[in-house]
N, C-alpha and C positions, 0 to 999 in steps of 0.2 A: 256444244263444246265438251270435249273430252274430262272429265271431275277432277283427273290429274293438273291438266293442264289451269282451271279455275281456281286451286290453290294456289299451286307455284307460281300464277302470275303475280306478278311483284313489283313496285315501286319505289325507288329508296329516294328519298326525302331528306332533307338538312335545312333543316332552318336557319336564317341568318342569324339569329341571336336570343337573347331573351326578353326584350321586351315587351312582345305582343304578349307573353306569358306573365311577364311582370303585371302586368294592367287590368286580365280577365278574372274580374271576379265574380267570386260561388255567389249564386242568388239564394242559395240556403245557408251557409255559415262565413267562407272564408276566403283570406285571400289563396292563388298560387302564384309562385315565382318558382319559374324552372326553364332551360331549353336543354331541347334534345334531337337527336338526329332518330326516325321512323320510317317503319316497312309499310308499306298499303298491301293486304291480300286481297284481291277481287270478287272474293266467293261472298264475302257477307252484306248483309241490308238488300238482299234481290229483291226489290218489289215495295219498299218501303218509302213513304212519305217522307218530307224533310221535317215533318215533324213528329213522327212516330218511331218505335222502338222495338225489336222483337224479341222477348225472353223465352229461350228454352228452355227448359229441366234437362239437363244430360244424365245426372248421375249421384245421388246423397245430398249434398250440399253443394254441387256443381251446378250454375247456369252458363249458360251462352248467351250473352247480353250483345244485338248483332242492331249497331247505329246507323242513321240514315245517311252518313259519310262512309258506309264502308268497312267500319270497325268492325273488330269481334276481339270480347270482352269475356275471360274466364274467370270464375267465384273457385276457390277452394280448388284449385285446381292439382288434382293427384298424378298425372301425365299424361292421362289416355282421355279427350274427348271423342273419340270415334273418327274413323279412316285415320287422313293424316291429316289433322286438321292444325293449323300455325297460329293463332290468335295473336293479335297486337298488345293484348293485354294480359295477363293473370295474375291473380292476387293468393296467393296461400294465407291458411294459419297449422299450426304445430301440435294440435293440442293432442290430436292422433293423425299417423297415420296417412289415413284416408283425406287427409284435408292437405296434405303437400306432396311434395315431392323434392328431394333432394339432387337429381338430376334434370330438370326441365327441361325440355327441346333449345339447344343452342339459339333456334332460328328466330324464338320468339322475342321481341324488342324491348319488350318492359315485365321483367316481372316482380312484383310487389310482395316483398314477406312481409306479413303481419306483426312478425314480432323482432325486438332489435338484436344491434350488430355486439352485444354486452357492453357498449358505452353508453343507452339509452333507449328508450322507446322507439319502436319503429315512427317513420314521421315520412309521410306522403304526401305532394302536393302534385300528382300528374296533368297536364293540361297538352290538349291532342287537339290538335287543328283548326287552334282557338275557339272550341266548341266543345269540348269534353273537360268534363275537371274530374278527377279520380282523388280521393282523402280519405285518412283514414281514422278512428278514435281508437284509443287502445284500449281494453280491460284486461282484467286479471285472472289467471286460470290455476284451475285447482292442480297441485301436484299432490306428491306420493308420501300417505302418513295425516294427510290432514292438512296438508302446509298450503303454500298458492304460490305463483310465480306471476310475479307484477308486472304488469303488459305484456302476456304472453299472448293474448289475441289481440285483433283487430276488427271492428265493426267496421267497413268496406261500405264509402258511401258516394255514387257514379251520378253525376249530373248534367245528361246529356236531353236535349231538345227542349228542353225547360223543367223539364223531369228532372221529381231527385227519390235516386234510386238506391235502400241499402243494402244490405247484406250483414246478418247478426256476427255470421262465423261459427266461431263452435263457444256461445256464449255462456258461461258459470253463474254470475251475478247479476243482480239487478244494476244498470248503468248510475251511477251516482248521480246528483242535480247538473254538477261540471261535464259529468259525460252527456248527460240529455242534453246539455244546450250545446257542448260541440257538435251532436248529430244533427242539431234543427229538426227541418219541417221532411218528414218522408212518405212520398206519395205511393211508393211499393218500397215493400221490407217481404225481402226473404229470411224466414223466423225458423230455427230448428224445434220441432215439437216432439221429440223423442219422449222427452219427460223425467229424464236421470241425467244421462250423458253428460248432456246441459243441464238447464235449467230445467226443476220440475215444472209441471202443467201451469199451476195456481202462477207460480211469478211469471214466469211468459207470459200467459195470458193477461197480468197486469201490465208489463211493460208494451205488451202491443195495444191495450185499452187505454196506455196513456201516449203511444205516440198517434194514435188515431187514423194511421195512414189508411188511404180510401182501397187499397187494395194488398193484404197478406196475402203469400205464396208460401205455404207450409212446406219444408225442406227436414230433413234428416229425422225422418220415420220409417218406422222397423216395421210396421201393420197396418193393420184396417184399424184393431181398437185404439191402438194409440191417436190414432188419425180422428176417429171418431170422439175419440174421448175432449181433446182438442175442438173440434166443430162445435162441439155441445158446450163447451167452455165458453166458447167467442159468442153463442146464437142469441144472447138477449142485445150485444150492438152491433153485429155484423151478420152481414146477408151471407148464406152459404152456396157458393157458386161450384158444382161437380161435374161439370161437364169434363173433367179429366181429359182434355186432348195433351198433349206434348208442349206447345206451344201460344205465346200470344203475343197481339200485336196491339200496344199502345200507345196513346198519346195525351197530351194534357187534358184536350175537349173528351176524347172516347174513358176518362177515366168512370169506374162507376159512379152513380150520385149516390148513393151512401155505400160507409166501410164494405168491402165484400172480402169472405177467406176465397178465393180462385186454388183447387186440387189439380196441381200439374202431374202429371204421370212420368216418370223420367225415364229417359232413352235416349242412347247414347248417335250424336250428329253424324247425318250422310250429305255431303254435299250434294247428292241428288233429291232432296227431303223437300 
């Protein structure tokens, strides 16, 4: 089938109400209560188990997080995942840049700012086909002079197949006790290891040595040393896995048995891939 034709094919969905969303709750932290009408694009989950999950590295802090229902799920997304690709989902944050985008593709059906409308904190409770729950924690980003702007990010945390999946964002601070316990248990955390931008080396590496999740994917690095610098940081509790491919595919049972950093190499999604 034609790569055109396996995007645009399309589904439009309406829920009858809210209550099945009323009722499904996070097995990691919380409830959602929401209903919404949704698009199905056909291209994503080819080949996926109903219990497994495929993350790609496209681009900085961008994943393709593509669900055993069909989903496809963008991190930080800046506009451009590769071809013309339509995701059901995308989550920005603001803090540069490169982590949003102020015009996002009309066609896509949910997308999530990280940061609020100026009446208060962004607040996400997404819930997709009584199987996916999308939420998000807020923290605070540094602005200009020294100063910070209070919940200007979002830690982005996706809990689909029994997995619970998060995403740092473009993180400043170490998460407070109140923000630890709103992320829970995370079994993959995409972490930026830049080491400035965000947060320097040492607290990263503290904050991923205290959520313990059995699988890091290092996200928004400029180099080989930085990247190394990081490895060498995590190597007395986590196993270092470099197989550098683009992509992988997981699920609760194939998680590693202990902590491992997994080096994705980013490039940007071809429907024929």
């Amino acid at each position: 089938m034609p790569a055109f034709i396996r995007f645009v094919l399309a589904i439009l969905l309406t829920t009858a109400g809210t209550g099945s969303a009323q009722t499904l709750q996070s097995h990691c932290i919380a409830l959602a209560q929401d209903g919404f009408a949704d698009i199905r694009f056909a291209a994503f989950g080819d080949g996926l188990s109903a219990e497994a999950v495929r993350i790609r590295y496209v681009d900085h802090s961008m994943f393709l997080i593509e669900t055993p229902g069909g989903r496809g799920i963008v991190t930080d997304f800046n506009g451009y995942v590769g071809v013309d690709v339509v995701p059901d989902v995308v989550t920005m944050n603001r803090a540069h840049s490169s982590h949003w985008t102020p015009q996002p593709d009309p066609r896509i059906p949910h997308v999530l700012r990280g940061w609020g409308d100026g009446t208060g904190p962004a607040e996400h409770r997404l819930v997709l086909d009584d199987e996916i729950l999308i939420r998000n924690v807020t923290t605070d980003i540094r602005s200009g002079f020294g100063g910070a702007e209070k919940d200007g990010n979002s830690i982005f945390i996706f809990e689909i197949a029994g997995l619970c999946i998060g995403h740092l964002g473009h993180l400043h601070h170490e998460p407070t006790e109140q923000q630890y316990a709103a992320i829970g248990r995370l079994d993959i955390v995409m972490a930026p290891v830049d080491g400035g931008m965000t947060l320097d080396l040492p607290t990263m590496i503290r904050v991923l040595k205290r959520l313990k999740s059995r699988l890091v994917l290092p996200m928004h690095w400029f180099g080989r040393g930085t990247l190394n610098a990081f490895a060498a940081g995590m190597a007395d509790e986590f196993t270092l896995d470099a197989t550098e491919a683009n992509s992988l595919t997981v699920s609760l049972r194939t998680l590693p048995r202990t902590p491992t950093v997994r080096v994705l190499l980013p490039q940007f999604y071809d429907l024929d891939d």
